[in-house]
Chimera marker file (.cmm) of the C-alpha trace (Angstrom):
<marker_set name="trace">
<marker id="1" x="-129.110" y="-51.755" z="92.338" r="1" g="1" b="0" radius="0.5"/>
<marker id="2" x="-131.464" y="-53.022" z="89.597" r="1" g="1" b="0" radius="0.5"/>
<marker id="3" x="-133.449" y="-50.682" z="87.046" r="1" g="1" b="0" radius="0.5"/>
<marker id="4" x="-136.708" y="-51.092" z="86.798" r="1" g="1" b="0" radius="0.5"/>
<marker id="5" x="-136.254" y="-51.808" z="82.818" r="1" g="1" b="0" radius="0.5"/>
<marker id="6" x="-134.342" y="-55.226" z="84.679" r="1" g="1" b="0" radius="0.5"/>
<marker id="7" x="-137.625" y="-55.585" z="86.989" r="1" g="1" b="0" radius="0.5"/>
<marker id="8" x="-139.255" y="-58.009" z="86.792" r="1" g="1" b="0" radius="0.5"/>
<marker id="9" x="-136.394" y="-60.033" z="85.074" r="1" g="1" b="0" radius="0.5"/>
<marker id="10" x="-136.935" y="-60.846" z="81.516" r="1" g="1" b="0" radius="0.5"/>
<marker id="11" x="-138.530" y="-64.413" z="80.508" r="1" g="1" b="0" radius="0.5"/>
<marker id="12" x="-136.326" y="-67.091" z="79.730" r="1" g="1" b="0" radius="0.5"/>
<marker id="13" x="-135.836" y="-67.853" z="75.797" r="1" g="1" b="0" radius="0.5"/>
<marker id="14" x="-138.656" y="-70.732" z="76.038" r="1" g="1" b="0" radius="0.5"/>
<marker id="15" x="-141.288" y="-68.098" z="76.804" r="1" g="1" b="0" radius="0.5"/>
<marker id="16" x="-140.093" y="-65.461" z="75.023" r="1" g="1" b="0" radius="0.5"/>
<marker id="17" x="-140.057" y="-67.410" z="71.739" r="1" g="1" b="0" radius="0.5"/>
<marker id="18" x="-144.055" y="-68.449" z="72.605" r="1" g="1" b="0" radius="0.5"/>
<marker id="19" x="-144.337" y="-64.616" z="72.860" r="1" g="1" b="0" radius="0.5"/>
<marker id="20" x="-142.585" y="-62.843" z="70.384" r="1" g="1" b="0" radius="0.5"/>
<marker id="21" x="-143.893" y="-66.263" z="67.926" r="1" g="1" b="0" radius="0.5"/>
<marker id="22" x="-147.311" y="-65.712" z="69.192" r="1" g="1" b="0" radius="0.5"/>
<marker id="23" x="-147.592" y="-61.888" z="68.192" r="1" g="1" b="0" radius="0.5"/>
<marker id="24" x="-146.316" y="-62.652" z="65.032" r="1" g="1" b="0" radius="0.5"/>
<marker id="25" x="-149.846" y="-64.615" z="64.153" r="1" g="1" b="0" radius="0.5"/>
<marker id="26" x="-151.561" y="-61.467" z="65.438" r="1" g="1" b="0" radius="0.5"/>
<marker id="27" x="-149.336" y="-58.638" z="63.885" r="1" g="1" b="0" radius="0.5"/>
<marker id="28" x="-147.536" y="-57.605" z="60.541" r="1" g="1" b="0" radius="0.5"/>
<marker id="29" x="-145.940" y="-54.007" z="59.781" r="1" g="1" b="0" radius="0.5"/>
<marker id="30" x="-146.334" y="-50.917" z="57.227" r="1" g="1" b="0" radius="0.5"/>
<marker id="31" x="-142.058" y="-52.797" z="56.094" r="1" g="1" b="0" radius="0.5"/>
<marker id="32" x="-143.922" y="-56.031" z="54.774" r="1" g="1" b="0" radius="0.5"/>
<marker id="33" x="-146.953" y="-54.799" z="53.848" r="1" g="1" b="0" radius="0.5"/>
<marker id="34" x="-145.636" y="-51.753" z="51.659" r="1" g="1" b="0" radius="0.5"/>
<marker id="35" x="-143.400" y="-54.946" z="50.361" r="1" g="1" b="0" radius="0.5"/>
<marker id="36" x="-145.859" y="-57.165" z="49.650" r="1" g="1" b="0" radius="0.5"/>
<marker id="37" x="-147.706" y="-55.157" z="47.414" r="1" g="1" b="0" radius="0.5"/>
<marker id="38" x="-144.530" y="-53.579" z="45.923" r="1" g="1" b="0" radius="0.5"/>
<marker id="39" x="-143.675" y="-56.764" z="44.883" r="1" g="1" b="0" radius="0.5"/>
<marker id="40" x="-146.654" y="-57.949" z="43.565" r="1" g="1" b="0" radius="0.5"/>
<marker id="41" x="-146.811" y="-60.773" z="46.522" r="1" g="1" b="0" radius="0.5"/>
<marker id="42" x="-150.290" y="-59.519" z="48.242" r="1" g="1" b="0" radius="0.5"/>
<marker id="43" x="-151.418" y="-62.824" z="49.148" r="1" g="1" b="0" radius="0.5"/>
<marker id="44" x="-154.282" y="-60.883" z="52.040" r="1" g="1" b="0" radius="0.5"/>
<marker id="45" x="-156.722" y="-57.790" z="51.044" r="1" g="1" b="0" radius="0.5"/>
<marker id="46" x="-155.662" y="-54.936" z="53.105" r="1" g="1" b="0" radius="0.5"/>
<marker id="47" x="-158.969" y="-53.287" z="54.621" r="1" g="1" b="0" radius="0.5"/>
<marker id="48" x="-158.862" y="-49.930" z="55.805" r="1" g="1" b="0" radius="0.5"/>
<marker id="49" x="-160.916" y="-49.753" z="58.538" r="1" g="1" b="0" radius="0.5"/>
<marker id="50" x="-161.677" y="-46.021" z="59.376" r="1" g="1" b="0" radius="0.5"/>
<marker id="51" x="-164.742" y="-43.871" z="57.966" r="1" g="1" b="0" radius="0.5"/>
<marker id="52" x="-165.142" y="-42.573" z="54.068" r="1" g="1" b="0" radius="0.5"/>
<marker id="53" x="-164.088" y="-39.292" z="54.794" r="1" g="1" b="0" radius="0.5"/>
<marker id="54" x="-160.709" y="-39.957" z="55.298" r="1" g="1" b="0" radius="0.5"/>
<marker id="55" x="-160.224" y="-42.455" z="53.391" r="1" g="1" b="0" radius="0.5"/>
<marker id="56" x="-161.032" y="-40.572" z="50.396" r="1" g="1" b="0" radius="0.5"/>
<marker id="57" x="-158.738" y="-38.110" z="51.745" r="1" g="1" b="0" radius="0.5"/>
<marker id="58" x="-155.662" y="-40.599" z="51.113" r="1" g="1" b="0" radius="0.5"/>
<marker id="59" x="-155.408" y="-44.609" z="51.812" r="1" g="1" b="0" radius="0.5"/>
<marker id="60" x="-153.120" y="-47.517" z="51.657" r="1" g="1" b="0" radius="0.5"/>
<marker id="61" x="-152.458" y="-48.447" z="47.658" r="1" g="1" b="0" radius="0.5"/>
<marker id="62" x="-154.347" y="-51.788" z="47.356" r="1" g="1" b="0" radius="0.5"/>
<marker id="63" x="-156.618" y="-50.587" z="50.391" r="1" g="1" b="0" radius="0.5"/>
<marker id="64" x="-160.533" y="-52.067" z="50.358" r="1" g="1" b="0" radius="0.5"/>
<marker id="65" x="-162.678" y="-49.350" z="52.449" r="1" g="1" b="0" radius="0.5"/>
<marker id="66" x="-164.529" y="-51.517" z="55.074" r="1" g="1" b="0" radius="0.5"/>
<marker id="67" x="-165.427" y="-49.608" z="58.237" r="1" g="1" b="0" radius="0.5"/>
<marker id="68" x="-165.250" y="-51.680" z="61.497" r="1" g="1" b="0" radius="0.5"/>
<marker id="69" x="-168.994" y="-51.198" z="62.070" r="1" g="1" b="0" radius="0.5"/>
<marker id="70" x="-169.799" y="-52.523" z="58.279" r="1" g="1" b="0" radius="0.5"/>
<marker id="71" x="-168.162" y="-56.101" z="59.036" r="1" g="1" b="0" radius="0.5"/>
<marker id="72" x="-170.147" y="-58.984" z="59.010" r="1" g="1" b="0" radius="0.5"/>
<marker id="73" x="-170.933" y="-62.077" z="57.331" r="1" g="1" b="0" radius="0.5"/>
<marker id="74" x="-173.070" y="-60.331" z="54.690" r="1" g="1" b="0" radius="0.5"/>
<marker id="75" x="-169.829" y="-57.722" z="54.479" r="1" g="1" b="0" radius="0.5"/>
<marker id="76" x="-167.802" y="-60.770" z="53.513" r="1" g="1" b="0" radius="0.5"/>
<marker id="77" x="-169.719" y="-62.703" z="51.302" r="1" g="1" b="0" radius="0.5"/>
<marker id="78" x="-167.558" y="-62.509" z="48.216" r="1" g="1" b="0" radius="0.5"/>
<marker id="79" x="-164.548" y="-62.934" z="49.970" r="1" g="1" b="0" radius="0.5"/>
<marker id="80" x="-163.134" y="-66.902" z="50.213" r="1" g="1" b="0" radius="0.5"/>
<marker id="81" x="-163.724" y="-68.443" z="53.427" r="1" g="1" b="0" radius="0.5"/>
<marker id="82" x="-159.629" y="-68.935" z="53.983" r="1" g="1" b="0" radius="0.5"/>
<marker id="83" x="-159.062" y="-64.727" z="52.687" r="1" g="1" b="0" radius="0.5"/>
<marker id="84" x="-156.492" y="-63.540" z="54.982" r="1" g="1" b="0" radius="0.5"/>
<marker id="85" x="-157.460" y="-60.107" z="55.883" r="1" g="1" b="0" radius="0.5"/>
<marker id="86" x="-154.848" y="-56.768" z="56.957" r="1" g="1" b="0" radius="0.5"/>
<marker id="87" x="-156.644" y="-54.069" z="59.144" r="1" g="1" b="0" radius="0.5"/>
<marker id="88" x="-155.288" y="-51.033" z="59.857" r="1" g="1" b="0" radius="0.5"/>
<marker id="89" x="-156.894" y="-48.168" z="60.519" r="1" g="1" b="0" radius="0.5"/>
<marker id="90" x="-155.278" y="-44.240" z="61.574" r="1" g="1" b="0" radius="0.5"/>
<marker id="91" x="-152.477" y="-45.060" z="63.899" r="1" g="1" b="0" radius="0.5"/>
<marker id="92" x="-151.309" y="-46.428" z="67.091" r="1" g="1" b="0" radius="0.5"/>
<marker id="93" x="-154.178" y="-43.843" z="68.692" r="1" g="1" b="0" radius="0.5"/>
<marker id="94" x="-156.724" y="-45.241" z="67.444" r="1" g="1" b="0" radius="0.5"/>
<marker id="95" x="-158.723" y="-49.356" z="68.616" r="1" g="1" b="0" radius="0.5"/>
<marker id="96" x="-160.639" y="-49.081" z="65.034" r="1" g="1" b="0" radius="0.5"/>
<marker id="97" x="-158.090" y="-51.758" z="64.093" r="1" g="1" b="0" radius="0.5"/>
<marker id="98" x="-158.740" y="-54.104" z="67.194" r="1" g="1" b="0" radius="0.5"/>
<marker id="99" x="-162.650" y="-53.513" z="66.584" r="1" g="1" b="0" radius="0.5"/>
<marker id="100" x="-161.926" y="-54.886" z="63.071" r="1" g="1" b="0" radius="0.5"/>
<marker id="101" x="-160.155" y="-57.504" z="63.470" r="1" g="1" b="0" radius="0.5"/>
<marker id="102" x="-161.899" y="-59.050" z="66.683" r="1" g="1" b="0" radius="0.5"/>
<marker id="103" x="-165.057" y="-58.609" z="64.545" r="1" g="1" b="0" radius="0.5"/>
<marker id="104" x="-163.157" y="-60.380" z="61.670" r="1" g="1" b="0" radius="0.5"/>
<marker id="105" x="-162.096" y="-63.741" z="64.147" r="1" g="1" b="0" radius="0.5"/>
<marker id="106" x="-165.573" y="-63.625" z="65.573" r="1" g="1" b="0" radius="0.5"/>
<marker id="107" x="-166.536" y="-64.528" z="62.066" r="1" g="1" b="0" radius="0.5"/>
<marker id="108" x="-164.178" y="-67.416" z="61.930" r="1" g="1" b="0" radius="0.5"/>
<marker id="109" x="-162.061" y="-65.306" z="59.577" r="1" g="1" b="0" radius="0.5"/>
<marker id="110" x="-157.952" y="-65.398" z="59.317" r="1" g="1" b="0" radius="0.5"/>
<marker id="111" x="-156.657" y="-61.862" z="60.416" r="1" g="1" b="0" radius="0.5"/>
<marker id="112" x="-154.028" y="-59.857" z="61.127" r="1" g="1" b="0" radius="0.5"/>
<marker id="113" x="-153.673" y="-56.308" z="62.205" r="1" g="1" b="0" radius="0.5"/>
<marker id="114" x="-150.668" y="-54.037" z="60.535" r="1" g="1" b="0" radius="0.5"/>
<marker id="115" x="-149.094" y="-51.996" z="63.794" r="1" g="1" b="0" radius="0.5"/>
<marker id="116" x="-148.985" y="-48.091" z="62.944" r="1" g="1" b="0" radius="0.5"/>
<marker id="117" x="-151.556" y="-47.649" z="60.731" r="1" g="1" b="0" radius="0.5"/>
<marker id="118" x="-151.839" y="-44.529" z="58.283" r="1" g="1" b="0" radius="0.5"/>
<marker id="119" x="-149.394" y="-42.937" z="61.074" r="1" g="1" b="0" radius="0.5"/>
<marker id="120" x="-147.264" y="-46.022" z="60.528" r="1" g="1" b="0" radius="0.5"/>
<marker id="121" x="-147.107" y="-46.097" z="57.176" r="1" g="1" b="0" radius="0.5"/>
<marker id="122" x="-146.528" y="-42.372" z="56.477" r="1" g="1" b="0" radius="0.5"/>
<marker id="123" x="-143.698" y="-42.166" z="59.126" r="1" g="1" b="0" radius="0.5"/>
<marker id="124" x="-141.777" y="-45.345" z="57.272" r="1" g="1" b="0" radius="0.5"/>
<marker id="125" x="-142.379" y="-42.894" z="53.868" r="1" g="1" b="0" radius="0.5"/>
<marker id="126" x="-144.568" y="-44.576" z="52.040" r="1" g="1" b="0" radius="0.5"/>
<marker id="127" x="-147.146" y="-42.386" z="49.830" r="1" g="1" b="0" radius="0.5"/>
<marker id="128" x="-151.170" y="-42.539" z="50.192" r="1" g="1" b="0" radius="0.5"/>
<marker id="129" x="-153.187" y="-43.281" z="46.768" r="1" g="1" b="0" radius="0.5"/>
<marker id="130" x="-156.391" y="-40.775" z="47.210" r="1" g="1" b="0" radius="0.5"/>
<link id1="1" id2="2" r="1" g="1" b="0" radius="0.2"/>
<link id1="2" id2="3" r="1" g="1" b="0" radius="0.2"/>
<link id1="3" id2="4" r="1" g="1" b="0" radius="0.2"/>
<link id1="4" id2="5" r="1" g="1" b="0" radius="0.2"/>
<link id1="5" id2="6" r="1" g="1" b="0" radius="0.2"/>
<link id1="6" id2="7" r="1" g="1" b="0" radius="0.2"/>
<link id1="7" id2="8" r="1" g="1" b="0" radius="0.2"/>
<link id1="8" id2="9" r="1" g="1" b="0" radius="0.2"/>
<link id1="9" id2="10" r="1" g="1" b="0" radius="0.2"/>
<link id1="10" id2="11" r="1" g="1" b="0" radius="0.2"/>
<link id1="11" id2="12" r="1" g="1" b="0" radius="0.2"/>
<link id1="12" id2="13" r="1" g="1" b="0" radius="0.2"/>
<link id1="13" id2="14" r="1" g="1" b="0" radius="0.2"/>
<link id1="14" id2="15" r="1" g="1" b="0" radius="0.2"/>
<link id1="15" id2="16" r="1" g="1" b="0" radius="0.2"/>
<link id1="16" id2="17" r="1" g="1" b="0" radius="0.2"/>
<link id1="17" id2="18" r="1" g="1" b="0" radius="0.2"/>
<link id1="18" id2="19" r="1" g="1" b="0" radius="0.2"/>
<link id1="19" id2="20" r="1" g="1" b="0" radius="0.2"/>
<link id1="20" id2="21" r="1" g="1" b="0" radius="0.2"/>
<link id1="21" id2="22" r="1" g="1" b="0" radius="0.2"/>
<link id1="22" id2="23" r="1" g="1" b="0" radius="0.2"/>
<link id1="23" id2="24" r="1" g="1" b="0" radius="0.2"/>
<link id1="24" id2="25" r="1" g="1" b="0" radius="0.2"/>
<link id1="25" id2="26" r="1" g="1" b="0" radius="0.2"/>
<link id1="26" id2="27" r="1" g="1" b="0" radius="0.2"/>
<link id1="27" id2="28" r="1" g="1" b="0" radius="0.2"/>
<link id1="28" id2="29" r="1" g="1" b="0" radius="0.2"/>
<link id1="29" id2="30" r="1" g="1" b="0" radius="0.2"/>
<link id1="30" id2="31" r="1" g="1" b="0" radius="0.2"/>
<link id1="31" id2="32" r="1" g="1" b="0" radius="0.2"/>
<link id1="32" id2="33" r="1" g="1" b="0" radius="0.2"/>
<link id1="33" id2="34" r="1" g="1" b="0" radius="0.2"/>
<link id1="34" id2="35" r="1" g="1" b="0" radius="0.2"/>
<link id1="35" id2="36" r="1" g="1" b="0" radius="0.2"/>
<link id1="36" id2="37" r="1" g="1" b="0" radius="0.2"/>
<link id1="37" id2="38" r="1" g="1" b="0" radius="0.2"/>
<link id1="38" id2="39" r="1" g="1" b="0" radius="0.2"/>
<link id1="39" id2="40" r="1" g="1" b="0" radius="0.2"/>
<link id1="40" id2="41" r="1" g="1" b="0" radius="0.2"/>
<link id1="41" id2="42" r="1" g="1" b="0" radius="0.2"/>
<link id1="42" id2="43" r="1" g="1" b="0" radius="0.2"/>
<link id1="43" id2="44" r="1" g="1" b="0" radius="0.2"/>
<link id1="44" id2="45" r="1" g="1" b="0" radius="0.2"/>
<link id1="45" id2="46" r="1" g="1" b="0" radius="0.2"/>
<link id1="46" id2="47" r="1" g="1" b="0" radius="0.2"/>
<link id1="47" id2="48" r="1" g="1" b="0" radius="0.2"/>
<link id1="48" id2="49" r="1" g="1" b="0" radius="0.2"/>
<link id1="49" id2="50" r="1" g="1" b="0" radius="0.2"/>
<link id1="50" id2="51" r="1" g="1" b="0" radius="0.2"/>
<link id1="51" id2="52" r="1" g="1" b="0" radius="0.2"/>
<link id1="52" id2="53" r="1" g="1" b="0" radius="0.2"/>
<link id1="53" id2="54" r="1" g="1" b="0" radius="0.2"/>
<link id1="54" id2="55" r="1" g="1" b="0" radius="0.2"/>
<link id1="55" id2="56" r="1" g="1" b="0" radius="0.2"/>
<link id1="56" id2="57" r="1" g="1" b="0" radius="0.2"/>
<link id1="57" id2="58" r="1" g="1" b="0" radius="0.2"/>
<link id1="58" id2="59" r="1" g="1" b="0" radius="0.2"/>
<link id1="59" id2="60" r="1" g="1" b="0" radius="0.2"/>
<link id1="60" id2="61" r="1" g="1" b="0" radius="0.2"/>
<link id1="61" id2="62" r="1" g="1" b="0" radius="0.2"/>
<link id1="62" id2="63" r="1" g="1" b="0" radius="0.2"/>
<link id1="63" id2="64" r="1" g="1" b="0" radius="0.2"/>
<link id1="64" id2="65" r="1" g="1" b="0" radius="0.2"/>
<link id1="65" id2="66" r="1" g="1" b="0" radius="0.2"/>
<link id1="66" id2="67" r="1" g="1" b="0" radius="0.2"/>
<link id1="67" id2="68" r="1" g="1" b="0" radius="0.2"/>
<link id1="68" id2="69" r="1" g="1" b="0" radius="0.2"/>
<link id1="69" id2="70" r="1" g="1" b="0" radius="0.2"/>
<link id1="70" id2="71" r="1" g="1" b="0" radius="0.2"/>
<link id1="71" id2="72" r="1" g="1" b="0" radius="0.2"/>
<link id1="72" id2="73" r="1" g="1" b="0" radius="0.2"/>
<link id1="73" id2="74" r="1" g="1" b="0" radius="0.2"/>
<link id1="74" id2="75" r="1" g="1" b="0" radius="0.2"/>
<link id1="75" id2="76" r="1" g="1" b="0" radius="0.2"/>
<link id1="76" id2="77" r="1" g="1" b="0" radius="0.2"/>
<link id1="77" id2="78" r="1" g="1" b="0" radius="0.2"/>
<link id1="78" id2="79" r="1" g="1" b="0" radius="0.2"/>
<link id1="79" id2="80" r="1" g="1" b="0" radius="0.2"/>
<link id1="80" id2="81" r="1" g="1" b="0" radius="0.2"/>
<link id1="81" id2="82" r="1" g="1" b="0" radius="0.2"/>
<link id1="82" id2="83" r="1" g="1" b="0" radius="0.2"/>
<link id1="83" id2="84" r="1" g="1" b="0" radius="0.2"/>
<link id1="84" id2="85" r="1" g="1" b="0" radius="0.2"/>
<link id1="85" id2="86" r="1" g="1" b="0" radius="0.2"/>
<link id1="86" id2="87" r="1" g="1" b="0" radius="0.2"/>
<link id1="87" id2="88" r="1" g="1" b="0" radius="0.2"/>
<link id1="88" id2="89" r="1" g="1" b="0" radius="0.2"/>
<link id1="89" id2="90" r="1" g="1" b="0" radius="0.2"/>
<link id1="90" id2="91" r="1" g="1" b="0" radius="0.2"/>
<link id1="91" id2="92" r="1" g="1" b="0" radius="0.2"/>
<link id1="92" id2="93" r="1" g="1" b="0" radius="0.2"/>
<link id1="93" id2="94" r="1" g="1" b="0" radius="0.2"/>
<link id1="94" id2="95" r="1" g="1" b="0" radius="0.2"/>
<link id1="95" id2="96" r="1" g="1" b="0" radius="0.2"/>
<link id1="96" id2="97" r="1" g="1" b="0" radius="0.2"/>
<link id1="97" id2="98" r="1" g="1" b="0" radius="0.2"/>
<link id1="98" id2="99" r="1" g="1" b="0" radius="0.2"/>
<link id1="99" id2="100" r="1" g="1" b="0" radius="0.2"/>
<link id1="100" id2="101" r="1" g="1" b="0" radius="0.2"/>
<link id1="101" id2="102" r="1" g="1" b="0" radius="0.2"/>
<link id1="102" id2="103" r="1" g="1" b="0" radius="0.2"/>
<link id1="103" id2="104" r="1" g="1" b="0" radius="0.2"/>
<link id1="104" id2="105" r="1" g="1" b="0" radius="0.2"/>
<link id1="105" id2="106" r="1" g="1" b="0" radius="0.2"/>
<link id1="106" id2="107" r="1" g="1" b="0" radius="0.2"/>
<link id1="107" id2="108" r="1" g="1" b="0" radius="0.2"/>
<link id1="108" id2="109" r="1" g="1" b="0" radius="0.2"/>
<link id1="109" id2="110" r="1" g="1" b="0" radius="0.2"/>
<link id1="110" id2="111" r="1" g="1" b="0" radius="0.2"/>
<link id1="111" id2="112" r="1" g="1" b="0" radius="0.2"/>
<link id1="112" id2="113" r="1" g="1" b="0" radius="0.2"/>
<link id1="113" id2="114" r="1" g="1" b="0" radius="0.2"/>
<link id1="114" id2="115" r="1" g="1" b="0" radius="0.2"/>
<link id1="115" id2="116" r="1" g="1" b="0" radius="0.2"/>
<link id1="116" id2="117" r="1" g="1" b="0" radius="0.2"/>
<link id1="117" id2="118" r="1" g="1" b="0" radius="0.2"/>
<link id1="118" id2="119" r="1" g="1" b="0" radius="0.2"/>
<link id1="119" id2="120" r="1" g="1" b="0" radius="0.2"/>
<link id1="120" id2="121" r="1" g="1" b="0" radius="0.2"/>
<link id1="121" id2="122" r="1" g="1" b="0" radius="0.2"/>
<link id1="122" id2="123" r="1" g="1" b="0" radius="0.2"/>
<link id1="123" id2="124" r="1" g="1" b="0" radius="0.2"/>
<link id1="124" id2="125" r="1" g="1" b="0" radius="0.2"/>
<link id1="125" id2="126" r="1" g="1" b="0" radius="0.2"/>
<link id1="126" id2="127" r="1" g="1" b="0" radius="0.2"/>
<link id1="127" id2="128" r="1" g="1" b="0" radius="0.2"/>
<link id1="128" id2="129" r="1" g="1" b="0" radius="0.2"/>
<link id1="129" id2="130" r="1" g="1" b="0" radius="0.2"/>
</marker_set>
């Protein structure tokens, strides 16, 4: 008797690499982020994409405050048109992040979202800058 973890039956490797290489384009993590900029190797600007309150109230180091409502062409002016751009916004709870960085493709720009936002990045133990 099968599980129903083993139903449907997982793709076969041909798919699964499309997949798993596909969300890769989409998707990076607090891990390479946080290592990026530890480094000294930020090669994207990280936006945070939630409301001033809280991001006063303690951010991503490196962060740009850029509310999803406040992109837009005008927004993005002084950025390069080839800037790759890291949303994130205040966790896995919250489609702030999605909102962002549709709005960000829509205007032709390269994006990727960072998966666990503030929630993310606190529960790997990395520190806000306020």
């Amino acid at each position: 008797m099968s599980s129903m973890v083993s139903r449907p039956a997982a793709a076969d490797a041909k798919q699964a690499i499309a997949h798993f290489s596909a969300l890769l384009q989409f998707e990076t993590d607090c891990w390479d982020v946080h290592h990026a900029i530890s480094n000294k190797r930020q090669d994207f600007v990280l936006l945070d994409v939630r409301g001033e309150s809280v991001y006063i109230q303690g951010h991503l180091p490196e962060a740009v405050l850029l509310p999803h409502s406040r992109i837009s062409a005008q927004s993005l002016a002084s950025y390069p048109a080839g800037t790759l751009f890291v949303v994130y916004c205040a966790g896995p709870h919250c489609n702030g992040a999605d909102k962002a960085a549709l709005k960000l493709a829509q205007l032709g720009r390269p994006v990727k979202k960072m998966l666990g936002g503030v929630t993310g990045w606190l529960d790997e133990g990395f520190e806000l800058a306020c």
